[in-house]
C-alpha positions in Angstrom: 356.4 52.7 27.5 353.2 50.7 28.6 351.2 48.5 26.5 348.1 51.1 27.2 350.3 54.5 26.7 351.3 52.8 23.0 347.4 51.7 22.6 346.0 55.1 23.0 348.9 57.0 21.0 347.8 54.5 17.9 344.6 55.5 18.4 345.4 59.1 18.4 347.4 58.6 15.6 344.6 57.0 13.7 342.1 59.5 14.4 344.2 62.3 13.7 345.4 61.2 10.2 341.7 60.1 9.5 340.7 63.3 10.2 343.2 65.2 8.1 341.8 62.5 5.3 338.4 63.5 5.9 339.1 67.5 6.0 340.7 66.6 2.4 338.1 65.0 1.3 335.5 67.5 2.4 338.0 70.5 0.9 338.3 68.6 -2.4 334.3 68.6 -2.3 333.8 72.2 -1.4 336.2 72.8 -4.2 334.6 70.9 -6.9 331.4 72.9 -6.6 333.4 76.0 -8.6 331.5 74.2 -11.8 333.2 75.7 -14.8 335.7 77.7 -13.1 338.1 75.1 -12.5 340.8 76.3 -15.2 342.9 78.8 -13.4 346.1 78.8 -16.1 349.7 78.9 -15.5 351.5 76.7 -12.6 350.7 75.2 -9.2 352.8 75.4 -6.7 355.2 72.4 -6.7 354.3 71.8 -10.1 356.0 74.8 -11.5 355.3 78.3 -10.0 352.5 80.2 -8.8 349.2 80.1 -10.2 348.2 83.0 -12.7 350.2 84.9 -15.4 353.2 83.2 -17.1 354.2 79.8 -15.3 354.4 77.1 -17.6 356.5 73.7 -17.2 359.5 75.5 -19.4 359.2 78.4 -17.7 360.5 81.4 -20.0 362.7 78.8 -21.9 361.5 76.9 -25.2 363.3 74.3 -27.2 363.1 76.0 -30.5 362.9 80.1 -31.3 359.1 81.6 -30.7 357.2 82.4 -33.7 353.5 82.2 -32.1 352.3 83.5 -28.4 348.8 81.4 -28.9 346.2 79.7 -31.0 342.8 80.1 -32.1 341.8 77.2 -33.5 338.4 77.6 -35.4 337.1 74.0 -35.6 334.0 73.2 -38.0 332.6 71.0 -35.9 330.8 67.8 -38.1 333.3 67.3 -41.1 333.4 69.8 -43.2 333.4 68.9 -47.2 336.8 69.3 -48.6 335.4 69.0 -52.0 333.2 72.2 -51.8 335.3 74.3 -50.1 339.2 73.9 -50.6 340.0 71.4 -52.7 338.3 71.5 -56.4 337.7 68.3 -58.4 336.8 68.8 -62.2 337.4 65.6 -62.4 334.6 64.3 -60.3 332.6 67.1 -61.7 332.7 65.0 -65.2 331.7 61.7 -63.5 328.9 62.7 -61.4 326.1 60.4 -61.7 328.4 57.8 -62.5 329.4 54.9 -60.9 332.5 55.6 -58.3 335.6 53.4 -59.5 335.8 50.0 -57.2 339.7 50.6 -57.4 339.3 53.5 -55.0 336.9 52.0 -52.8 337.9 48.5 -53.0 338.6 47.4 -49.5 338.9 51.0 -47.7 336.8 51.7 -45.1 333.5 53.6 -45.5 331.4 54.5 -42.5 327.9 54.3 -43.7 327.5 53.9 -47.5 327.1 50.6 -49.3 330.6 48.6 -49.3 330.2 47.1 -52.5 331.2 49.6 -54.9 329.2 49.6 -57.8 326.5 51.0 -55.9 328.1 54.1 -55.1 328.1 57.0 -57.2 330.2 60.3 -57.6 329.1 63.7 -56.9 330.5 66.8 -58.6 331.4 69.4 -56.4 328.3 71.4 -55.7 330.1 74.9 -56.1 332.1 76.7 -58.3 335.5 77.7 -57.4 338.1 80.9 -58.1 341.2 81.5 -58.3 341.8 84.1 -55.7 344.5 86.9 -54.5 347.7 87.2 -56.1 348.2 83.2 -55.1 345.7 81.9 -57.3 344.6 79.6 -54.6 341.1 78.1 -55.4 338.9 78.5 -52.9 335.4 77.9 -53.3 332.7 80.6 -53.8 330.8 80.3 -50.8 333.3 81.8 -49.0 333.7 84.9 -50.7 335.3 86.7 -47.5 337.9 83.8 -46.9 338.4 84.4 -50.5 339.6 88.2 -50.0 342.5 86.7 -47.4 343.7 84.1 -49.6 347.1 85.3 -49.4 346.9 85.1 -45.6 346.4 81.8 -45.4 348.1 78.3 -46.2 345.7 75.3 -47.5 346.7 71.7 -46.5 344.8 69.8 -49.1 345.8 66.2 -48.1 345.0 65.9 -44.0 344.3 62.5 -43.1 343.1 61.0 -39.5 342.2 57.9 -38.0 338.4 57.6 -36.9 335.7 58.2 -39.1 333.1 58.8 -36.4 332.4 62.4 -34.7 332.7 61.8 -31.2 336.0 59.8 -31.9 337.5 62.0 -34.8 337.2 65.0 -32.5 339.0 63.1 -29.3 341.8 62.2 -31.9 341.8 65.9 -33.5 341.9 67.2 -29.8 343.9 64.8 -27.9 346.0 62.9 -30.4 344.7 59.6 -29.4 341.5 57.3 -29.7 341.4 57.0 -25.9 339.3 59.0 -24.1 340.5 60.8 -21.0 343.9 62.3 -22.8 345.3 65.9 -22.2 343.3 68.2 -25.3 346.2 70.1 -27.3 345.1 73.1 -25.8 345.9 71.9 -22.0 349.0 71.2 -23.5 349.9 74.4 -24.5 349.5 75.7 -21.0 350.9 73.0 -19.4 354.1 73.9 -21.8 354.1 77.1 -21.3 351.3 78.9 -19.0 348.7 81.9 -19.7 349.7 85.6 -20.5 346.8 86.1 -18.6 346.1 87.1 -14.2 342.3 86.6 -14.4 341.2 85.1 -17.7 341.6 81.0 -18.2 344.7 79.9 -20.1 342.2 78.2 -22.7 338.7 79.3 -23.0 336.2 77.3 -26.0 333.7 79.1 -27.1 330.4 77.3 -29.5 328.0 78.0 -32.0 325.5 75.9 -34.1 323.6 76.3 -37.4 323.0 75.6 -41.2 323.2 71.8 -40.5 322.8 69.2 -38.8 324.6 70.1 -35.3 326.3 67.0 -33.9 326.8 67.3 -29.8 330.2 68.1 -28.8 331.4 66.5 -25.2 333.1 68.9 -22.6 335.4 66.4 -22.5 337.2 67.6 -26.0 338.9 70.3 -23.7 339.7 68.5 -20.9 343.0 68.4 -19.0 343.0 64.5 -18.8 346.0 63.5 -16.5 347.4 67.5 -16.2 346.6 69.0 -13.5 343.3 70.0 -13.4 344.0 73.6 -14.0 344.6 73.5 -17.4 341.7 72.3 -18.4 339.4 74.5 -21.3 336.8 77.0 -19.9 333.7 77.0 -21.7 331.9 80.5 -22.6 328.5 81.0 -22.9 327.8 83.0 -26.5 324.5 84.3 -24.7 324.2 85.6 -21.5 326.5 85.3 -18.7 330.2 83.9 -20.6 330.5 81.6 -17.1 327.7 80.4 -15.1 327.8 81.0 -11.2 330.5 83.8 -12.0 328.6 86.7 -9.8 327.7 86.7 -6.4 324.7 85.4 -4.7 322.2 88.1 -3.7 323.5 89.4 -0.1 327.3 88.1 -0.6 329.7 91.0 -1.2 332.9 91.3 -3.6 334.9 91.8 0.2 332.9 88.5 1.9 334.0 86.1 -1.2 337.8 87.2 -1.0 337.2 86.5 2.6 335.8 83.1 1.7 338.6 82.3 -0.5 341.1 83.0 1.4 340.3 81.4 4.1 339.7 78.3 2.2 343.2 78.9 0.9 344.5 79.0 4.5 342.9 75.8 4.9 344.8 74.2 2.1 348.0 75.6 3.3 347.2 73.6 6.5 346.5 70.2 5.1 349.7 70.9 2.8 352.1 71.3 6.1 350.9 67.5 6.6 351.4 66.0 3.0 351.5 67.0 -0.8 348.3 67.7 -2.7 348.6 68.9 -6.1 345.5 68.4 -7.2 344.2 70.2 -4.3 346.5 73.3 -4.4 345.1 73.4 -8.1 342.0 73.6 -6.9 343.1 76.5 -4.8 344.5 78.4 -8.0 341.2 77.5 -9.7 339.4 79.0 -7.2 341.3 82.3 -7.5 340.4 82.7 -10.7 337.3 82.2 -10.3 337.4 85.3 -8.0 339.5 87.3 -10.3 337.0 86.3 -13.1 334.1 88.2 -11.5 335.6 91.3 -12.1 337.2 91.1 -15.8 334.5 88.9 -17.5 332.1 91.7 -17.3 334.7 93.8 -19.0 335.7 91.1 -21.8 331.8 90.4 -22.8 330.9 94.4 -22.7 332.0 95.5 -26.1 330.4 98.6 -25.9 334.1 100.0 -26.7 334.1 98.5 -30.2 333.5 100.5 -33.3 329.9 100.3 -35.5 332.8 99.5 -38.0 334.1 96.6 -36.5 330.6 95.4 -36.0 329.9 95.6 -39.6 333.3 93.7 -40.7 332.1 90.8 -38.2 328.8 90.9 -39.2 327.3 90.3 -36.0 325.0 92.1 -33.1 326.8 91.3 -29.7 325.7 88.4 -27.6 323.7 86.8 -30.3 325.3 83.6 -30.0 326.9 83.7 -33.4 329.7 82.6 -34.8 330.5 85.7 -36.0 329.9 87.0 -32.7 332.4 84.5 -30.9 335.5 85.2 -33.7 335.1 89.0 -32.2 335.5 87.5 -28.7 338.5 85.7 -29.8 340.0 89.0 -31.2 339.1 90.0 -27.1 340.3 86.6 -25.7 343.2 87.2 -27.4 344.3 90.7 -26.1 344.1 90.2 -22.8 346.5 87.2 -23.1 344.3 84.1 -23.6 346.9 81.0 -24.6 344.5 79.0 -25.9 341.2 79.9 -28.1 338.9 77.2 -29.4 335.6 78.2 -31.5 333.5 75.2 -32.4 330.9 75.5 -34.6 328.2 72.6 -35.3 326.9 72.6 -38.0 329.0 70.7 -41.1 327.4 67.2 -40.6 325.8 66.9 -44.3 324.5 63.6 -44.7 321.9 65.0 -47.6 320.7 68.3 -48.8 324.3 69.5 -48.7 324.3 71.9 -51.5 321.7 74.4 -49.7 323.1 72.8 -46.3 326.7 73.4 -46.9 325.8 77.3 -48.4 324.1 78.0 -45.1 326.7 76.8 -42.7 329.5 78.6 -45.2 327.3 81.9 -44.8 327.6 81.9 -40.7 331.8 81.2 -40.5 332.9 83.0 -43.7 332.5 86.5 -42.8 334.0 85.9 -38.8 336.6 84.4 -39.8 338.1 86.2 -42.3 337.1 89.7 -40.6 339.2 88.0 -37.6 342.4 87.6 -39.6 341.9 91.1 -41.3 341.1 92.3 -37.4 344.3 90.6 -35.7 346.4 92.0 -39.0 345.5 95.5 -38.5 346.3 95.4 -35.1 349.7 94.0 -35.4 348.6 90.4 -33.5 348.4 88.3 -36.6 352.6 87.7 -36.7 352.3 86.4 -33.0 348.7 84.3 -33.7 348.4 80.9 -35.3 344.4 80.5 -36.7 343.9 76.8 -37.4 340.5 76.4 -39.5 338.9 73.0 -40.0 336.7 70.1 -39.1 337.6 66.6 -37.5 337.7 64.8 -41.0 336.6 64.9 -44.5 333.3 64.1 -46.9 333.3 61.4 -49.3 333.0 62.0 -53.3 330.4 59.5 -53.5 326.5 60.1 -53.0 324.8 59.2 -49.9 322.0 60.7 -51.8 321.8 64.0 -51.6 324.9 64.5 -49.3 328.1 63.0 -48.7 329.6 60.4 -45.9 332.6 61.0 -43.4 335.7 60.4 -45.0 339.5 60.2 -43.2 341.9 59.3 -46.3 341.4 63.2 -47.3 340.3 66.6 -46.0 341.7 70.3 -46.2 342.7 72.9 -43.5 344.2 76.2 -43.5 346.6 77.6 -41.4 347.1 81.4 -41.1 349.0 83.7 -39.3 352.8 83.4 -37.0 355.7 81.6 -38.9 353.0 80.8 -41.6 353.7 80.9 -45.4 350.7 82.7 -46.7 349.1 81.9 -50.3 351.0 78.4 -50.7 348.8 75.4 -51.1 350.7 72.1 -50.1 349.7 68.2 -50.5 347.2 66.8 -52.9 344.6 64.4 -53.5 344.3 62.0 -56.1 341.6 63.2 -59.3 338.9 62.6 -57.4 339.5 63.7 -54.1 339.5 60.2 -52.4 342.9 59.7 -50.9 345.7 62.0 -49.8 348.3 61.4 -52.6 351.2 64.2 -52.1 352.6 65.6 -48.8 349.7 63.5 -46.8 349.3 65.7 -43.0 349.0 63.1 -39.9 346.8 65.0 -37.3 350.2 64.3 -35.4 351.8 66.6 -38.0 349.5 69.4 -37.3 350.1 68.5 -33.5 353.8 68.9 -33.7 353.7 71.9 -35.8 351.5 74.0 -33.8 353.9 73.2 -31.0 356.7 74.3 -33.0 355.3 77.3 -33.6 355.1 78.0 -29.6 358.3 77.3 -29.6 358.0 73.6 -28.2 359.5 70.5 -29.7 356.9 68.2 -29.7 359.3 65.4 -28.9 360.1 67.2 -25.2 357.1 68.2 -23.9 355.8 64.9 -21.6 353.9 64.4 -18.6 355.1 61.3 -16.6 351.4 58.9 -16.0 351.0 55.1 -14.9 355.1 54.9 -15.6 355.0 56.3 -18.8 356.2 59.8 -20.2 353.4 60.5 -22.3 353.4 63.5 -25.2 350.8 65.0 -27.4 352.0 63.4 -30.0 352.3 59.6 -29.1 355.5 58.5 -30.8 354.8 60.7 -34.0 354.2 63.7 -35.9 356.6 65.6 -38.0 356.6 69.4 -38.6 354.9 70.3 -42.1 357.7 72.3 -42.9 356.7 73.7 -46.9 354.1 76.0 -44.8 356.6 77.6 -42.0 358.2 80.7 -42.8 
């Protein structure tokens, strides 16, 4: 060959992979514009299986036998008081006023109130509390619905986490770790395992805010980290459209978008006879979705087909942004094969006035939430649902005021539903509430259990990143076994 025949085939060369690099990059950019509708569920091609229903890295295999086919995890978003709601102290009830013991304190970390000790003072729990169902598990009175299901559920009295600031404490309640950027639990679960949905996200998050102070929750709590980008959470609007962008532009027909997908899908299948691109194929499968969105999120949000009755046991109007509203769109989520349901509501920061805060807040979950678990019973979904109820940490028995300070030695949860023990209380804290002091539940714990649950050993699930095989639960977490069933 001649020295000028081998020039200009390098230059051909050149131009043509640097065009192929460009068309990727321009694809990837065209892609990205889909906003909130990047969460297609189930498997990419090469990573698993096709995009859509089922798919999941184990395919129809798990480690351990199935007790659960999803979760809806109800997450009171701001740190919900242990001490007024599942976990009663007449202990700290006789010392309010009083000065809080420096051997609890002494040396432990506190995120706000004074550090030396003598300062701080106890406060008595600011409710009364009843023994309820044929349990007898106590269960403060501001929940008097939560209170009719008491034998449905199963209290963990002695959680314990790691970071005593929102932001942080939700990562580590989400993710399992204090870094930013990590898989959430509920990418996870698809990842594992894939949707039971064709055209709803694997894992959709849905918010609320009131009776307190309403901390800001990141989208990042539901992101997909280092998974493939279509496992990421979905986030529904409570008002209005559920997803932004989901309908057509004035003038653009139902027929000219499936044209405009597909040939954008074409386009991928091009660049992918040249190299491998997961992340774009992803896209791809996102974009589906998306498509396959505009027709059944009309359908989810319309709940025209539910009874005055239903209504009533929710205690909410429709599209009000409520709560209330978003446990009945759960119930919905949840039929039509959602893997992966998170409700957050903001509202349990209570830094002062927490005895009228912490009754206002109580008033707008109680009744959703336990008309959810009555709901899902009745329908014969409960024995295949795990609920997870809770906040990201705990509230210290001392005053800061006329409210209480973050706390991660001790908090409470409830877990209800699939492979659950209902009416059994497990762990304790000491007299005072302070410290976890029998059975103490790692966030890991919970990790590993809900896992379990699916029918995943948390130990065997891993995603390989920078060299490492990396799991939802570090190099920890045990099951909480005295709950299972």
């Amino acid at each position: 060959m001649s020295p000028e025949f081998l020039d200009r085939l390098k230059r051909r060369t050149f131009l043509e992979n640097s065009m192929t690099g460009i068309g990727a990059v321009a694809l990837a950019s065209i892609l990205g514009k889909s906003g909130s509708l990047h969460a297609a569920p189930g498997k990419t091609p090469g990573i698993g299986g096709p995009a859509g229903k089922g798919g999941g890295v184990l395919g129809e295999t798990r480690h351990v036998p199935v007790k659960v086919k999803r979760v809806i995890h109800l997450c009171m978003a701001g740190g919900q008081s242990h001490l007024e709601s599942f976990d009663y102290k007449p202990k700290l009830a006789e010392l309010d006023g009083q000065p809080m013991p420096s051997s609890f304190t002494e040396g432990q970390q506190l995120a706000q109130l004074q550090k030396s000790a003598n300062k701080l003072k106890c406060m008595g729990p600011q409710f009364g509390f009843s023994k309820c169902g044929k349990s007898g598990q106590e269960i403060s009175d501001v929940f008097p619905h939560i209170q009719k299901v008491a034998d449905e559920i199963a209290i963990i009295r002695s959680m314990q986490t790691e970071q005593i600031n929102h932001d942080p404490a939700h990562t580590f309640m989400n993710t399992g770790s204090i870094i930013p950027g990590r898989p959430s639990m509920g990418a996870w679960v698809n990842y594992g395992i894939g949707s039971d949905s064709e055209d709803l996200p694997g894992f959709v998050v849905l918010t609320s805010v009131g009776g307190g102070q309403g901390q800001p929750i990141s989208s990042r709590q539901w992101s997909n980290g280092f998974l493939p980008s279509q496992y990421q959470g979905v986030q529904f609007q409570s008002k209005g459209d559920a997803v932004h962008y989901v309908k057509n532009p004035p003038g653009i027909s139902r027929d000219a978008q499936k044209e405009l997908v597909e040939t954008v899908s074409q386009m991928d299948r091009l660049l992918g006879k040249r190299r491998y691109e997961p992340e774009i194929e992803g896209r791809i499968a996102q974009y589906e979705m998306a498509f396959k969105m505009q027709a059944s999120v009309p359908g989810l949000m319309d709940v025209a087909a539910e009874t005055p009755e239903t209504l009533e046991r929710y205690g909410c109007t429709p599209g009000d942004g409520s709560y209330a509203a978003n446990c009945l769109l759960a119930r919905r989520l949840a039929e039509r094969g959602v893997r992966f349901i998170q409700l957050y509501h903001r509202g349990w920061d209570h830094h002062g006035g927490i005895k009228n805060a912490f009754q206002k807040t109580a008033n707008l979950v109680d009744q959703g939430t336990a008309a959810l678990i009555m709901d899902l019973k009745e329908r014969g979904m409960l024995e295949d649902t795990l609920i997870i109820f809770g906040g990201e940490f705990g509230r210290t028995p001392m005053a800061q005021g006329s409210g209480r300070d973050h706390h991660i030695n001790a908090f409470s949860m409830f877990l209800c539903g699939g492979g659950v023990q209902g009416g059994v209380t497990h762990g304790a804290t000491d007299e005072l509430g302070y410290t976890a002091v029998e059975d103490p539940v790692h966030v890991h714990d919970l990790h590993a259990t809900m896992l379990h649950l699916l029918g995943i050993d948390h130990l065997r699930l891993t995603y390989r990143f920078q060299g490492r095989d990396f799991r939802l639960t570090d190099v920890f977490g045990h099951l909480i076994k005295p709950v299972l069933s």
